[in-house]
TIKOLKE-847819 format. One record per residue: residue in three letters; x, y, z of N, C-alpha, C in turn; residue number from 1. Coordinates in pm, 1 decimal. Example, Ala and Ser with C-alpha at 12.3 -4.5 7.8 and 13.67 -1.06 7.14 Angstrom:
TIKOLKE-847819
PT type     n_px     n_py     n_pz    ca_px    ca_py    ca_pz     c_px     c_py     c_pz seq
PT  ALA   1319.0   -569.0    780.0   1230.0   -450.0    780.0   1320.0   -330.0    780.0   1
PT  SER   1285.0   -225.0    708.0   1367.0   -106.0    714.0   1290.0      3.0    787.0   2
***
This chain:
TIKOLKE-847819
PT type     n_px     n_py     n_pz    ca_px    ca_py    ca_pz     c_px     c_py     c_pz seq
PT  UNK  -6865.3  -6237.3   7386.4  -6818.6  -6331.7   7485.4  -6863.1  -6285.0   7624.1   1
PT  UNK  -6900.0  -6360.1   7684.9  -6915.2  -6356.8   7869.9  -6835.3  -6340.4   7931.0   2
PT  UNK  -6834.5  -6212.4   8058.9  -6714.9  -6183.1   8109.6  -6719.1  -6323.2   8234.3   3
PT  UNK  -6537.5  -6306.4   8195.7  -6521.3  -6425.4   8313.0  -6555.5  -6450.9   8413.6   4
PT  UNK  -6529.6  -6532.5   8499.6  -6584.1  -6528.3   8648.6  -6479.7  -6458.8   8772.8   5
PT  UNK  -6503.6  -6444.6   8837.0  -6435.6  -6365.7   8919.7  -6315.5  -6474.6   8975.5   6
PT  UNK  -6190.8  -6436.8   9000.1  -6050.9  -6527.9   9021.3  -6087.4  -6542.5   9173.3   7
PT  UNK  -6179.0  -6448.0   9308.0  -6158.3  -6491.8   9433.4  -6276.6  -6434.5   9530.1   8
PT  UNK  -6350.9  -6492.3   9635.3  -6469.8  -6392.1   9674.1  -6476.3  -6293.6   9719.9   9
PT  UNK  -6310.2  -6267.4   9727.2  -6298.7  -6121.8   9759.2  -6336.4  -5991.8   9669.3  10
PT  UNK  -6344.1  -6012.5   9520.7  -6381.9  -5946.6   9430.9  -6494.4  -5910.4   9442.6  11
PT  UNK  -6590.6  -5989.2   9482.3  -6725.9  -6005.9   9500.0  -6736.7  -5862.9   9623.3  12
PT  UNK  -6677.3  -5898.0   9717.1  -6688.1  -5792.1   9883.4  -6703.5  -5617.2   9795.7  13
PT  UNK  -6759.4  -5559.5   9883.0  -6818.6  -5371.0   9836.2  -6674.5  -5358.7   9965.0  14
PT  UNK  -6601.2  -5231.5   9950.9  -6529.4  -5183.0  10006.0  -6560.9  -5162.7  10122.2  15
PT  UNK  -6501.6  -5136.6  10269.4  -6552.4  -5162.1  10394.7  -6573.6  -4974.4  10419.5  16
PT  UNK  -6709.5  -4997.3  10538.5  -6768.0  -4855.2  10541.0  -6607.2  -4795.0  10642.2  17
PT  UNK  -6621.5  -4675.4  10627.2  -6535.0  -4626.3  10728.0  -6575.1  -4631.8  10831.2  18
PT  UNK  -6475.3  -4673.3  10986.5  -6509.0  -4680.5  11089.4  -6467.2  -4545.1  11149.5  19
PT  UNK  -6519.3  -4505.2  11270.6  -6494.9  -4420.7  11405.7  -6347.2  -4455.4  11407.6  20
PT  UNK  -6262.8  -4361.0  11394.7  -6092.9  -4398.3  11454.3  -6091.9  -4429.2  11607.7  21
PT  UNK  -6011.6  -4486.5  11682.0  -6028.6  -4487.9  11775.3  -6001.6  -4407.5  11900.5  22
PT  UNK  -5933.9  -4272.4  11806.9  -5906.2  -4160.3  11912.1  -6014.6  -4035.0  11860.8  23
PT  UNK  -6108.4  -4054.3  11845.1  -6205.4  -3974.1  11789.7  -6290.4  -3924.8  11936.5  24
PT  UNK  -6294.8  -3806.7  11990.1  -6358.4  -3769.5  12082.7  -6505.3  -3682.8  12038.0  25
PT  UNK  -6539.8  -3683.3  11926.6  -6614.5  -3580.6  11897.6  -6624.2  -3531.4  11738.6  26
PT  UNK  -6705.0  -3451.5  11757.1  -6709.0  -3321.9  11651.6  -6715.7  -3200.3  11679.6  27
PT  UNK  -6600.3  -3116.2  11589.8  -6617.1  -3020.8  11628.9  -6703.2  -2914.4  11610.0  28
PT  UNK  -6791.1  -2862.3  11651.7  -6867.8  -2760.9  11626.5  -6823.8  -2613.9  11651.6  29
PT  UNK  -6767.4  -2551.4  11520.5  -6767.3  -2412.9  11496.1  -6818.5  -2278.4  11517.3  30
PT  UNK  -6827.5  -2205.7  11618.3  -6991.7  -2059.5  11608.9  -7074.6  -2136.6  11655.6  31
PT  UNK  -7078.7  -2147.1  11787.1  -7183.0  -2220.8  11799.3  -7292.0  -2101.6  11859.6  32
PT  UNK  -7433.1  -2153.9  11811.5  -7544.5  -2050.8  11870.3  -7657.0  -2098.3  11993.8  33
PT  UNK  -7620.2  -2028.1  12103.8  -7704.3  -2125.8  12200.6  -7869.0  -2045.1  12176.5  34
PT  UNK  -7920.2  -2147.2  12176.3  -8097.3  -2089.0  12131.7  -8160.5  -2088.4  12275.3  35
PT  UNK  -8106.0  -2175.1  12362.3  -8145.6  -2158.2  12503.7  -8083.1  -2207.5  12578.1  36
PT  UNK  -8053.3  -2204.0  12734.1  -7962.4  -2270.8  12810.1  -7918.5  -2440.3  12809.2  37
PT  UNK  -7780.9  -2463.8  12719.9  -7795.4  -2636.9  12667.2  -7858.3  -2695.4  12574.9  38
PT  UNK  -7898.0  -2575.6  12543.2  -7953.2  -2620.1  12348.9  -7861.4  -2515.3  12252.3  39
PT  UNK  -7790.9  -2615.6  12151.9  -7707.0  -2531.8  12064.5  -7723.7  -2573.8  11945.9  40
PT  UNK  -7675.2  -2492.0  11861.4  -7737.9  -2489.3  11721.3  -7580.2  -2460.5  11623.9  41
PT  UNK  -7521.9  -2610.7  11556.4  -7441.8  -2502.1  11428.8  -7366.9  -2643.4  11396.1  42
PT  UNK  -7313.3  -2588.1  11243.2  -7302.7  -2646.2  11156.0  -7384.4  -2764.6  11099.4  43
PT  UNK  -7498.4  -2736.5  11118.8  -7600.9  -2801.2  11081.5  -7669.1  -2929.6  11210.7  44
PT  UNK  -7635.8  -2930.8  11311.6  -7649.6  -2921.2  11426.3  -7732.1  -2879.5  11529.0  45
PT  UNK  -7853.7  -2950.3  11564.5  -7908.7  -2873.7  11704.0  -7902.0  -2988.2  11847.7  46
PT  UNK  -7866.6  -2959.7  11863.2  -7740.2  -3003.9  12058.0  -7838.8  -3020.5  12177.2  47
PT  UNK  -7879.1  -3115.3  12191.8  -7901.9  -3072.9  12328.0  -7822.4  -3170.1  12427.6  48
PT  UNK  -7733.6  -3061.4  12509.5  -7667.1  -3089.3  12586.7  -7706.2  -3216.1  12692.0  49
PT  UNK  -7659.4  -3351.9  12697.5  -7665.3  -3435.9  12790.9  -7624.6  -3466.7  12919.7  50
PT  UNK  -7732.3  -3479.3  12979.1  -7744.4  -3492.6  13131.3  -7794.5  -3376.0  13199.0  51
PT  UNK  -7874.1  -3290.2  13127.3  -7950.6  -3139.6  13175.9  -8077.6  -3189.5  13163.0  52
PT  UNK  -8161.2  -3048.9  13211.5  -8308.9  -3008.3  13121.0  -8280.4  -2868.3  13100.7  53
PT  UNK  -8317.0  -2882.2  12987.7  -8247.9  -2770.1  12954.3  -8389.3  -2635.6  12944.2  54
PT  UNK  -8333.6  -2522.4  12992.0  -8392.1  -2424.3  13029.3  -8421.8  -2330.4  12910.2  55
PT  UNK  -8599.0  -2297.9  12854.8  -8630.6  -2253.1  12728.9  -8618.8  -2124.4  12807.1  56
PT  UNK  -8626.7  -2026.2  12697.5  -8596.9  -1882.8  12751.7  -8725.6  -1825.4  12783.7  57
PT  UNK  -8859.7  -1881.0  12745.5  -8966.4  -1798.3  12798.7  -8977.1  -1850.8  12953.6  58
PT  UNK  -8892.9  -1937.5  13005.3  -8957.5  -2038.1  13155.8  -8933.7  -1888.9  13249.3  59
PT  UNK  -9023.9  -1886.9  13377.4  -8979.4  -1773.0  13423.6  -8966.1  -1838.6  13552.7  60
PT  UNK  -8941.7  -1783.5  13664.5  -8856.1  -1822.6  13788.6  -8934.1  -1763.8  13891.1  61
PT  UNK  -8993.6  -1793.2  13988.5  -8977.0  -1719.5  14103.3  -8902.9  -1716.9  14278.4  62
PT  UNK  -8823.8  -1620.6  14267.0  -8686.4  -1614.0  14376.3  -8728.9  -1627.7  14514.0  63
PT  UNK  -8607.6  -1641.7  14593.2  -8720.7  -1661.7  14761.4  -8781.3  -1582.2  14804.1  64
PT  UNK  -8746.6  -1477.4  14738.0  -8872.0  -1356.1  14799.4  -9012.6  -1378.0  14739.2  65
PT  UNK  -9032.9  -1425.9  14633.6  -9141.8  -1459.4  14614.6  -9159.8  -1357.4  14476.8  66
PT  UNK  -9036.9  -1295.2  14423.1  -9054.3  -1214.2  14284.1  -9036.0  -1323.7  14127.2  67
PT  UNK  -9160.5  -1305.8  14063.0  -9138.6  -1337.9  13950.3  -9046.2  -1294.0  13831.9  68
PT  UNK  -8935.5  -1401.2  13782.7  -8850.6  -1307.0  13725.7  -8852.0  -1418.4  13562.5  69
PT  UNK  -8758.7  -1408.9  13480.3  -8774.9  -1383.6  13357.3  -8638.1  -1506.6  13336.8  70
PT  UNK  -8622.7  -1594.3  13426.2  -8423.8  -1668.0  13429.7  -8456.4  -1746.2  13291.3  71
PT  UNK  -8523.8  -1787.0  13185.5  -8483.4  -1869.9  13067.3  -8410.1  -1745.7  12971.9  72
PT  UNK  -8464.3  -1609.1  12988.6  -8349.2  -1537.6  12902.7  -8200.1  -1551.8  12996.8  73
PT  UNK  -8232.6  -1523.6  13102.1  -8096.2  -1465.0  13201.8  -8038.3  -1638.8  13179.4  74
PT  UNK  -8047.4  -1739.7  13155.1  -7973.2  -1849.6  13173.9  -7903.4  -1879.7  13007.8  75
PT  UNK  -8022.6  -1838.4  12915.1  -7961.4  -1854.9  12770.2  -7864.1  -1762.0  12740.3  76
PT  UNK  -7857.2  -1645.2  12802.6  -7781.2  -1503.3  12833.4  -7622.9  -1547.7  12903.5  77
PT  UNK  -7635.9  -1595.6  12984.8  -7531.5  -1707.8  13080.0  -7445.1  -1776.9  12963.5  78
PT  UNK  -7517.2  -1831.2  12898.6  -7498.9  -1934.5  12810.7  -7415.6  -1920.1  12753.8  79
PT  UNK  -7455.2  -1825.4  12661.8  -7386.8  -1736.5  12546.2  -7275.9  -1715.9  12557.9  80
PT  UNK  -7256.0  -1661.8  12659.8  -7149.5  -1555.8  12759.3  -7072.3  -1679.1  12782.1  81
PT  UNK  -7075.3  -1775.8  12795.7  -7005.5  -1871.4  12794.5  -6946.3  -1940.4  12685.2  82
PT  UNK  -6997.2  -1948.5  12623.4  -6966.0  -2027.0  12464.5  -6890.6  -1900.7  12375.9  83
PT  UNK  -6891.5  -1764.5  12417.3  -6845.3  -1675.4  12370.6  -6762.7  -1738.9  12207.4  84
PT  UNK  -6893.2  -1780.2  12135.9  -6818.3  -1803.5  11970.5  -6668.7  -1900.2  12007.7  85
PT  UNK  -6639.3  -1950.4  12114.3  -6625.2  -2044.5  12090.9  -6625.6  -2167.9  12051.4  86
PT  UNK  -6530.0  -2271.9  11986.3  -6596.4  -2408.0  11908.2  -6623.1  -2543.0  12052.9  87
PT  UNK  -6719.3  -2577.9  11994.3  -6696.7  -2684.8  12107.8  -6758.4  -2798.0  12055.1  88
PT  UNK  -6688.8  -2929.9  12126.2  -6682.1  -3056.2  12054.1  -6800.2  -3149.7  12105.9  89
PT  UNK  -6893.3  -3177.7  12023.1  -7000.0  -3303.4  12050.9  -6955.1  -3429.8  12037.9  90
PT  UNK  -7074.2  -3491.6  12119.8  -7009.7  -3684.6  12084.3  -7107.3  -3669.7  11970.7  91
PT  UNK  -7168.1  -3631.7  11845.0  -7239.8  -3647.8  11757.0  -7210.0  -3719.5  11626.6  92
PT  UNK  -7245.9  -3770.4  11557.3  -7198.7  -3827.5  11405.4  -7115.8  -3695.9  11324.8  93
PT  UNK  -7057.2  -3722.4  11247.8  -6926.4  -3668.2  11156.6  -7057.1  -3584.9  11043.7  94
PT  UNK  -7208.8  -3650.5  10991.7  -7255.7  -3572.1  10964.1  -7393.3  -3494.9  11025.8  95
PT  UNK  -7453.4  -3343.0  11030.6  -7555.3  -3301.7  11084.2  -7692.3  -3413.1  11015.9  96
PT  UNK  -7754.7  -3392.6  11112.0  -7891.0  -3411.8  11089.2  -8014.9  -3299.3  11122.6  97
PT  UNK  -8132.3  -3302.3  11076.6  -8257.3  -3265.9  11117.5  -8280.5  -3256.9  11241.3  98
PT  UNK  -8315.9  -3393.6  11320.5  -8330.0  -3396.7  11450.7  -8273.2  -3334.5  11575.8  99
PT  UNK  -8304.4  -3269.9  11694.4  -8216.8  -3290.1  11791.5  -8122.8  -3351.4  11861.6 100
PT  UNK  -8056.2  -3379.3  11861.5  -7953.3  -3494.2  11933.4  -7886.3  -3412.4  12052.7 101
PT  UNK  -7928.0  -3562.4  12143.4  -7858.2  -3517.3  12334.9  -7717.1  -3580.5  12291.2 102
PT  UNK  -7617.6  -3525.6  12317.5  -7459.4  -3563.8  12343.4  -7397.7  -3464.1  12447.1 103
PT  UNK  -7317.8  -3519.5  12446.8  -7190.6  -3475.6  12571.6  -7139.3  -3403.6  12490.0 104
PT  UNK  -7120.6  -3229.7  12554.6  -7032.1  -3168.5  12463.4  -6902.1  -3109.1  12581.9 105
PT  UNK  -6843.7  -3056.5  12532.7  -6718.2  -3002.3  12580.4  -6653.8  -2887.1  12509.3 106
PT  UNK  -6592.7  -2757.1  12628.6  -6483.8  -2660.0  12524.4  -6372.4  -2658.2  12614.5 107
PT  UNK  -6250.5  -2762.1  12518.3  -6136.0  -2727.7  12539.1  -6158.9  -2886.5  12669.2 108
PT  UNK  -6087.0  -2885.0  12794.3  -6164.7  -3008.5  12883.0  -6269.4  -2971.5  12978.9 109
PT  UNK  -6362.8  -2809.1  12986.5  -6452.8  -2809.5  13002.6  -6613.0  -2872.3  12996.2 110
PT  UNK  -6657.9  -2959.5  13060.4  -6778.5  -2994.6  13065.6  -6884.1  -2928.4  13058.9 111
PT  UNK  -6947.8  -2848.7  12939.9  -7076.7  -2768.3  12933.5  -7168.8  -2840.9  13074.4 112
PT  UNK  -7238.4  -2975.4  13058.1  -7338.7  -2987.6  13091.9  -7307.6  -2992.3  13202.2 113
PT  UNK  -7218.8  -3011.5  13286.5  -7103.1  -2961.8  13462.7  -7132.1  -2811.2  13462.3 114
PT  UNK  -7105.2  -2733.4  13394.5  -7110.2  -2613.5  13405.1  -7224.6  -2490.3  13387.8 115
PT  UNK  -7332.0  -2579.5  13303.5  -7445.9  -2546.7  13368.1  -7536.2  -2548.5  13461.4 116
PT  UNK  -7488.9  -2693.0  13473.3  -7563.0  -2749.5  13641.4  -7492.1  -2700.9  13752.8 117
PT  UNK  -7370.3  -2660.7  13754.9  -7322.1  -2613.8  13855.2  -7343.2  -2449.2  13915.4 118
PT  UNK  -7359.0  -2390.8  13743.3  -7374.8  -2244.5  13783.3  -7546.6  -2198.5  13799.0 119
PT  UNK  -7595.6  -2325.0  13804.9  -7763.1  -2311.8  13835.9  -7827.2  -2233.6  13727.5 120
PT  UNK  -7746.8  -2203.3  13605.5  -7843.9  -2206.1  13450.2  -7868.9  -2346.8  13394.3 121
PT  UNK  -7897.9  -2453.9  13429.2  -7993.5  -2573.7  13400.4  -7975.3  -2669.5  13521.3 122
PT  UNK  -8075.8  -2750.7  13503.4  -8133.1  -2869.3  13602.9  -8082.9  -2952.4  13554.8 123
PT  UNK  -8030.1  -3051.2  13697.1  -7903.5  -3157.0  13638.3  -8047.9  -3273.6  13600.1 124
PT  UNK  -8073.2  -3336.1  13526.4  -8115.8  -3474.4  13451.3  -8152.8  -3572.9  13601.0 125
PT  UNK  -8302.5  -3610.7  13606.6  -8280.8  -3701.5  13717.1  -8235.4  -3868.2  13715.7 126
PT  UNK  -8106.7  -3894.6  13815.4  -8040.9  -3988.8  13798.5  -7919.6  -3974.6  13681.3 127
PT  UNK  -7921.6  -3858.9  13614.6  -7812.9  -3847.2  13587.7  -7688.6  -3777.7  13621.1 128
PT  UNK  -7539.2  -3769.0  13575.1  -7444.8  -3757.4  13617.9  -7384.9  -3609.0  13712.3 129
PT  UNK  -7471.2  -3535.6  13706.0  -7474.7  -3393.2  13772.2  -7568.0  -3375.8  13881.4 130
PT  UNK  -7638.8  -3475.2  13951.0  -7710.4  -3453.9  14044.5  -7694.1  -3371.7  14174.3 131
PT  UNK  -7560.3  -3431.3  14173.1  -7424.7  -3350.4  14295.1  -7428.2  -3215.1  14260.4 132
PT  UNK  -7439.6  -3187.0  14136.8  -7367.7  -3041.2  14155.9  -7515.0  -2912.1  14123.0 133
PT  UNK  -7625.9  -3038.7  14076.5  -7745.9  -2972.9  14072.3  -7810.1  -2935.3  14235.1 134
PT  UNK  -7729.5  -3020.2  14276.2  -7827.8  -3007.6  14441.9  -7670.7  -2856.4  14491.7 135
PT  UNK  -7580.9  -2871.9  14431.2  -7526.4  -2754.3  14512.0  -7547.8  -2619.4  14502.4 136
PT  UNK  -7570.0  -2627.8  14352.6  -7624.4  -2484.4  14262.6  -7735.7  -2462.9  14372.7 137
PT  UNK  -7847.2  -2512.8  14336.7  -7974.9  -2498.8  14439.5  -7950.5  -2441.9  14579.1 138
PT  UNK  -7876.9  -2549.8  14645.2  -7826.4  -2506.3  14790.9  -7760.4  -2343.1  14815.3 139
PT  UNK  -7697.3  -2355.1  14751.8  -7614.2  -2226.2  14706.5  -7682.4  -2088.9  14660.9 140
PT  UNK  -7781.9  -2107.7  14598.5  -7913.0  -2036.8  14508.8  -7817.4  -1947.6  14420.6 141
PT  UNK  -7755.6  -2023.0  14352.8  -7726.1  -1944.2  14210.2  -7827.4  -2004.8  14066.8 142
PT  UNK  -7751.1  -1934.1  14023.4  -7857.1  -1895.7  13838.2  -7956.0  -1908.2  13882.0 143
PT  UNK  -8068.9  -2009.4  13809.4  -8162.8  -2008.5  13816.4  -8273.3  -2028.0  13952.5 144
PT  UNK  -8210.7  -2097.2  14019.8  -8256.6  -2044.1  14171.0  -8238.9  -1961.3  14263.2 145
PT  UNK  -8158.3  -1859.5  14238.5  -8099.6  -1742.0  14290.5  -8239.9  -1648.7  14284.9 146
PT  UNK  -8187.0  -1507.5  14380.3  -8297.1  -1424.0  14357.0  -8299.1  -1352.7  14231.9 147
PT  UNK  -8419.3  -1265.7  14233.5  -8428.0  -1162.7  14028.8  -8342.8  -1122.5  14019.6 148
PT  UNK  -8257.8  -1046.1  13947.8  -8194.1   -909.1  13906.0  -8212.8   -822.1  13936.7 149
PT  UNK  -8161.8   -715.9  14054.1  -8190.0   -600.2  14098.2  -8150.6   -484.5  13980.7 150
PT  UNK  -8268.8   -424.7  13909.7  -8278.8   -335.9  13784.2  -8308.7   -200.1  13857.9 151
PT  UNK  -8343.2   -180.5  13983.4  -8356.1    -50.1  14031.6  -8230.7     11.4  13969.6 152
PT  UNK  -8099.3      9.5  13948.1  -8029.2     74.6  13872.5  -7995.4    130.2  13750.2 153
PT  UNK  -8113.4     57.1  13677.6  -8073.2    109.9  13529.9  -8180.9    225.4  13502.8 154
PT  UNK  -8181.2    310.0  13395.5  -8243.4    383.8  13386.7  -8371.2    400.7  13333.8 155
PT  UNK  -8517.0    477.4  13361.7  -8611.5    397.5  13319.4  -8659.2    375.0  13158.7 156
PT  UNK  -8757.2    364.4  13135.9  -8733.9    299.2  12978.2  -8824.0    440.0  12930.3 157
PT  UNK  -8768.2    441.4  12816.4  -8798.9    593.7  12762.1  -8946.1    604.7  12707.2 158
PT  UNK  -9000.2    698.1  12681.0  -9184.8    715.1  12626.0  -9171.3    694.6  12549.5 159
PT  UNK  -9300.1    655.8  12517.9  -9309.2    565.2  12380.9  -9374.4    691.4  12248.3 160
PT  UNK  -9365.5    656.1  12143.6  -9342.4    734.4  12076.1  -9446.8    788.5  12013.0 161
PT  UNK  -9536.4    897.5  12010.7  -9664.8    851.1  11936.8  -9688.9    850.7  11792.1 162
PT  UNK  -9749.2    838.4  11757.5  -9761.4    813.5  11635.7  -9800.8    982.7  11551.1 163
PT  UNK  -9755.7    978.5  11430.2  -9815.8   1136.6  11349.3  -9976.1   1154.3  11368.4 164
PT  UNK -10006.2   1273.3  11397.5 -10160.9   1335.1  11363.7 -10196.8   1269.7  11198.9 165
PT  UNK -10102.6   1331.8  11111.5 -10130.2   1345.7  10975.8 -10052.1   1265.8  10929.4 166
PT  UNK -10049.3   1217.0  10823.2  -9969.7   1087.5  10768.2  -9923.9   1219.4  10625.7 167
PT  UNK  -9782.5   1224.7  10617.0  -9689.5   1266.4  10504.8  -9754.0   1243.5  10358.3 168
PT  UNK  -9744.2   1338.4  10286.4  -9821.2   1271.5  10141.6  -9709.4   1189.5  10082.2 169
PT  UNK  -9699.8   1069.0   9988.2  -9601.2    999.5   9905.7  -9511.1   1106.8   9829.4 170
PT  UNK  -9368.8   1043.3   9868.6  -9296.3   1081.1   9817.7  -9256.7   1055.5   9653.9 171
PT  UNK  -9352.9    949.9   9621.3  -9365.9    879.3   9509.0  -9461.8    939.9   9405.2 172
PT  UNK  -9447.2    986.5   9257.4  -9541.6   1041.7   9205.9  -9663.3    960.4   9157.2 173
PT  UNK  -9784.9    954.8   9194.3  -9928.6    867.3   9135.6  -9952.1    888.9   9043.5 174
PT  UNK  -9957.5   1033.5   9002.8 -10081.3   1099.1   8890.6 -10069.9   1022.8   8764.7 175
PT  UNK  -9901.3    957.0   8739.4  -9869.3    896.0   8586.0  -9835.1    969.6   8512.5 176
PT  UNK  -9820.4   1084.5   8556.5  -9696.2   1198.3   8469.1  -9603.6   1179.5   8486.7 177
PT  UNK  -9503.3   1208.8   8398.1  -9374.9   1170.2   8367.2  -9293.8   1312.6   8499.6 178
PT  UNK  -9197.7   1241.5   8545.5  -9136.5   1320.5   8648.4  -9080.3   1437.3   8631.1 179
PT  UNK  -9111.8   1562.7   8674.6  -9019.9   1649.8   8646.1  -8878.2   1644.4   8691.4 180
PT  UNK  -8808.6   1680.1   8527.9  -8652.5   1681.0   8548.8  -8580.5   1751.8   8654.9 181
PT  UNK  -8482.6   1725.9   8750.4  -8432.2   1862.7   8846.2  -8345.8   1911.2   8752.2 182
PT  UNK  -8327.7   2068.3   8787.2  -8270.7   2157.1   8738.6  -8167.2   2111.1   8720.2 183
PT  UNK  -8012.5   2140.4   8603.8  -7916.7   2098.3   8593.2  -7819.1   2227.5   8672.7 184
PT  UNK  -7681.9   2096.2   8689.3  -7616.2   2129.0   8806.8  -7561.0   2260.0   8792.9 185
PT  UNK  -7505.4   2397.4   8865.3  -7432.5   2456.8   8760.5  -7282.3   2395.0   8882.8 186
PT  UNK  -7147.2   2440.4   8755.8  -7001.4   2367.7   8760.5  -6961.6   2438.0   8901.9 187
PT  UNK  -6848.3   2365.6   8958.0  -6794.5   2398.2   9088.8  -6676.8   2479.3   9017.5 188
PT  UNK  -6615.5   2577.2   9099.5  -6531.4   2664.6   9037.3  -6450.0   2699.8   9148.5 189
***
């Protein structure tokens, strides 16, 4: 026999997708790993913070004196030091993807991408929402427009090591003789 026909067209309808709740601010992201100033990486996740440009760690800087310095580590360094393994929440989808994705993130009601532009470890986005505080960083010459790192204090970097005259014979036997046994133990007493 033929199954009946359906009693209403609601039978017919596929169950409705789940929506966004409407108090949904985010996702949370767990450990997060900054790979460079406003680029973060975790739970399957790579971030780039919206409304920056975000600063790669090889970019290098030069200060008003006119010294070339090294600020994409010193700003991803910043970074870190900031996010200190703290979680912090993206506007991103509920699942990771492949791609990069720019969102608004936040720790706690901290504004990452405010707080990089402000402490002059990234460039506020032109026409976007940090312009104000990109032009103060600048004015101001912190992070990345600030002068180098004065390292005259640390100590200098040690000699390098040279290498052996003679290279050690293998500790490993070649010849294909069977290993000689070590002597057996004698008892502790």
């Amino acid at each position: 026999a033929d199954p009946r026909p359906p009693l209403s067209e609601l039978a017919l309808a596929q169950p409705p997708k789940p929506k966004m709740p409407d108090e949904w601010k985010g996702t949370t992201l767990f450990q997060p790993v900054a790979t460079a100033a406003g680029l973060i990486q975790a739970k399957g996740y790579t971030v780039a913070v919206s409304g920056i440009d975000v600063v790669a760690p090889e970019e290098t800087c030069i200060d008003p004196a006119g010294k070339r310095w090294n600020c994409g580590v010193s700003a991803r360094t910043a970074f870190r030091a900031f996010l200190r393994g703290r979680a912090v929440v993206c506007t991103v989808p509920p699942e990771g993807g492949r791609d990069t994705i720019s969102a608004a993130c936040r720790i706690g009601k901290q504004d990452v991408g405010a707080w990089l532009v402000e402490n002059g470890w990234a460039r506020a986005a032109a026409g976007g929402a940090y312009v104000e505080e990109g032009r103060a960083a600048e004015s101001g010459r912190k992070g990345i427009f600030g002068a180098a790192p004065d390292l005259s204090g640390l100590p200098p970097a040690p000699p390098a090591v040279a290498a052996p005259a003679e290279i050690a014979p293998s500790i490993l036997d070649l010849s294909g003789e069977a290993a000689t046994p070590a002597p057996p133990l004698e008892p502790v007493q």
